[in-house]
Backbone bond lengths (Angstrom), bond angles and torsions (degrees), N, CA, C in turn:
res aa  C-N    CA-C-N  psi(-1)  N-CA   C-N-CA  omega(-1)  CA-C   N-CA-C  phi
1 X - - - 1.453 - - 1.520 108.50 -
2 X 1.293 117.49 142.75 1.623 116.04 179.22 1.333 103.16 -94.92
3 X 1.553 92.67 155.49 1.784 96.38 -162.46 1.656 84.65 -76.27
4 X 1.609 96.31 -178.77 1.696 122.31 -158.03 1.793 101.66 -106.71
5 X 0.957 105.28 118.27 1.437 137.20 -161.39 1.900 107.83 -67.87
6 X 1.085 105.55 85.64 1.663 116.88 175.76 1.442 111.66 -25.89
7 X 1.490 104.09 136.31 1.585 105.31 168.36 1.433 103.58 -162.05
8 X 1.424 101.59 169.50 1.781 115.94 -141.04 1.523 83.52 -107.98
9 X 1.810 121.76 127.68 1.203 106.80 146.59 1.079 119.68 -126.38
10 X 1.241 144.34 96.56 1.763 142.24 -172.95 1.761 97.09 77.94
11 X 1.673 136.04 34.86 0.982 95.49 159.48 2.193 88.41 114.39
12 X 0.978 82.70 -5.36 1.578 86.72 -164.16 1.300 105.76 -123.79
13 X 1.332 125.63 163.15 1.717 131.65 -167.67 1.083 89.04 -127.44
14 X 1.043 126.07 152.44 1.193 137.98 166.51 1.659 124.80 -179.22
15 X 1.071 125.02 136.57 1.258 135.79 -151.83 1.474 115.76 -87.35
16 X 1.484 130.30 114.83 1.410 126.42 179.69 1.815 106.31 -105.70
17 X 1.461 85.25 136.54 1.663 102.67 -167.73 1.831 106.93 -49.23
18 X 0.738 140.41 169.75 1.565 145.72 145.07 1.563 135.21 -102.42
19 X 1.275 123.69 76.72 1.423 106.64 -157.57 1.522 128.25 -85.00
20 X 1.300 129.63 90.89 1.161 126.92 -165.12 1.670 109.34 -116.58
21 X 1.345 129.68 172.59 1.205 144.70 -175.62 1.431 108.98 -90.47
22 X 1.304 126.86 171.14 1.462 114.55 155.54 1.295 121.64 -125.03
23 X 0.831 143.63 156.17 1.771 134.16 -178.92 1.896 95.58 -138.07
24 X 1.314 84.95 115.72 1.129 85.60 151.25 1.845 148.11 -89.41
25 X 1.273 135.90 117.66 1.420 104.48 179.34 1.482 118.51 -132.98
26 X 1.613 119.03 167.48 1.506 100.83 -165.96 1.661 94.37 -138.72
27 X 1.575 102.24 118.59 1.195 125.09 -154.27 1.599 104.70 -103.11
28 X 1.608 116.42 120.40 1.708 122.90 -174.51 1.439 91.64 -67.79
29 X 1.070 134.75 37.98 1.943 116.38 167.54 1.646 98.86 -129.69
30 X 0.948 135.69 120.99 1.490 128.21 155.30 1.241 131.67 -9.04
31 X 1.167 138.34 120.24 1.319 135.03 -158.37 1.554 101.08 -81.19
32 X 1.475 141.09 -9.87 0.982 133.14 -171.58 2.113 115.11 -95.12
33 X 1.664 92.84 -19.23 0.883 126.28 155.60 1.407 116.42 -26.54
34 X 1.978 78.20 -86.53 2.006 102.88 179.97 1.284 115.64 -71.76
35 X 1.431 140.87 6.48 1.163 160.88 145.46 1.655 121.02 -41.89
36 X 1.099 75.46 -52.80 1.734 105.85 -164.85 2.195 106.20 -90.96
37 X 1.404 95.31 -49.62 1.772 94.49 165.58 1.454 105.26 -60.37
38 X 1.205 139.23 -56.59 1.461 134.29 -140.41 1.471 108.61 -101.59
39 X 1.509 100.04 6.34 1.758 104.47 162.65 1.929 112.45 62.93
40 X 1.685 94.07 28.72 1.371 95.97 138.08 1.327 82.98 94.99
41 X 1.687 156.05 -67.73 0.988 118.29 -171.50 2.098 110.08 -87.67
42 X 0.875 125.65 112.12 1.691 129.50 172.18 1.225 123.58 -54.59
43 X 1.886 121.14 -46.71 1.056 108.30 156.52 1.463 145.28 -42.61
44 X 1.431 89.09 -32.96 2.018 97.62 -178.35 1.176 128.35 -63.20
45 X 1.788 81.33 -43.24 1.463 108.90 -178.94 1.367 114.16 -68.57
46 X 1.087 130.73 -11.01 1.853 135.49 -175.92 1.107 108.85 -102.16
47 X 1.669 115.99 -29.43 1.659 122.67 174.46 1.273 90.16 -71.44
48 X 1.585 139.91 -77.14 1.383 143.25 165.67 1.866 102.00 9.84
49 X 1.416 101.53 -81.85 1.411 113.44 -170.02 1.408 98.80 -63.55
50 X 0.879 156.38 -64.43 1.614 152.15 -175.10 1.314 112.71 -23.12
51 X 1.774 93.31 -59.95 1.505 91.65 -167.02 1.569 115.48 -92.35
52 X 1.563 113.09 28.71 1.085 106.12 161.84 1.326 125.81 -92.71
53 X 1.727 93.86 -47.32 1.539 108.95 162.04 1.801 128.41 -48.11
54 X 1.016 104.16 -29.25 1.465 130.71 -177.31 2.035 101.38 -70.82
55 X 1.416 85.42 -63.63 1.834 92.12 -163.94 1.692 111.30 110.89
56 X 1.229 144.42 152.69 1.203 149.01 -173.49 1.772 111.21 -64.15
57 X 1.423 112.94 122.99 1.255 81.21 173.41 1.666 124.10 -99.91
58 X 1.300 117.06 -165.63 1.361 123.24 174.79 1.060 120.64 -125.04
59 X 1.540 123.09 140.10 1.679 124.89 -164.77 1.359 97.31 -92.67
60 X 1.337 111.14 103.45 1.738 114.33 142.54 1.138 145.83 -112.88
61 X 1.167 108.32 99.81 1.923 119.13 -147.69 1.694 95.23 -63.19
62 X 1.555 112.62 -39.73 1.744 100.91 -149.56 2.099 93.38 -70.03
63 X 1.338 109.38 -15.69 1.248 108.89 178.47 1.783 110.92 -69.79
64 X 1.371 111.07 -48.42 1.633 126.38 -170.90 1.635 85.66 -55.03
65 X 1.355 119.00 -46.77 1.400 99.21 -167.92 1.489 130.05 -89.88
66 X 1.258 113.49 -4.93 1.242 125.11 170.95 1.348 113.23 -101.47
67 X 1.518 130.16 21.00 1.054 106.42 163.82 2.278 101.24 -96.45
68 X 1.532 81.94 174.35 1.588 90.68 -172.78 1.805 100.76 -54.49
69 X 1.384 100.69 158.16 1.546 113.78 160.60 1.324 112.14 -59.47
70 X 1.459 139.74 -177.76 1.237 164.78 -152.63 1.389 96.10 -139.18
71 X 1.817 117.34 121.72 1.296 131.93 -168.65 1.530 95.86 -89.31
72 X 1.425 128.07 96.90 1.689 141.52 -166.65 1.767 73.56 -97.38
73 X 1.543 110.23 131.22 2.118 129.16 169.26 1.431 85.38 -82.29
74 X 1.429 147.44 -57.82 1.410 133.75 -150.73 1.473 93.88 -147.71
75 X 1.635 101.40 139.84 1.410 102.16 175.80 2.084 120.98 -97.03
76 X 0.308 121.52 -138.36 1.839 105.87 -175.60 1.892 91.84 -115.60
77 X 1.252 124.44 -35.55 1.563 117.05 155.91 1.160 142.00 -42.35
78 X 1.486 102.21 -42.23 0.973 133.69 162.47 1.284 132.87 -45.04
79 X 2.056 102.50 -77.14 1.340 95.86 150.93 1.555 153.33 -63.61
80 X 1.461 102.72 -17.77 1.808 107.08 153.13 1.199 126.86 -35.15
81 X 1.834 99.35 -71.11 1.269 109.07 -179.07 1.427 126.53 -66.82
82 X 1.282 121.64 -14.18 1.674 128.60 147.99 1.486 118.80 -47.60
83 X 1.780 111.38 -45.09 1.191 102.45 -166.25 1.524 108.91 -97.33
84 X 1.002 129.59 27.52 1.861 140.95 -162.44 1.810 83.72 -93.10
């Protein structure tokens, strides 16, 4: 997870979360290899390739919000109060 990206409010620091996914993948070339092609940062370079294969995308919020929620089994309240 990447750490959470500082921001100023009145004078104050404070840290905003980052919410991203993770993907894992496991690549037949040596990683020191792909280190060395993608000029040192790898992540970029794999987002780079993604979004070529992929195509550009387009922001459509009224879609992001109408799709269904995410079926969460236990909520973090939940599990507290289980473990009390």
């Amino acid at each position: 997870m990447e750490i959470s990206q500082p921001v100023d409010f009145a004078g104050k620091l404070c840290y905003k979360p980052c919410v991203q996914e993770t993907i894992t993948i496991r690549p037949t070339i040596p990683k020191a290899e792909l280190m060395k092609k993608s000029g040192g940062n790898l992540n970029k370079w794999i987002n780079g390739l993604i979004e070529q294969a992929v195509g550009p995308r387009s922001l459509d919020w009224d879609a992001h919000f109408k799709r269904p929620r995410r079926k969460v089994r236990f909520s973090a309240d939940e599990l507290r109060k289980a473990s009390r």
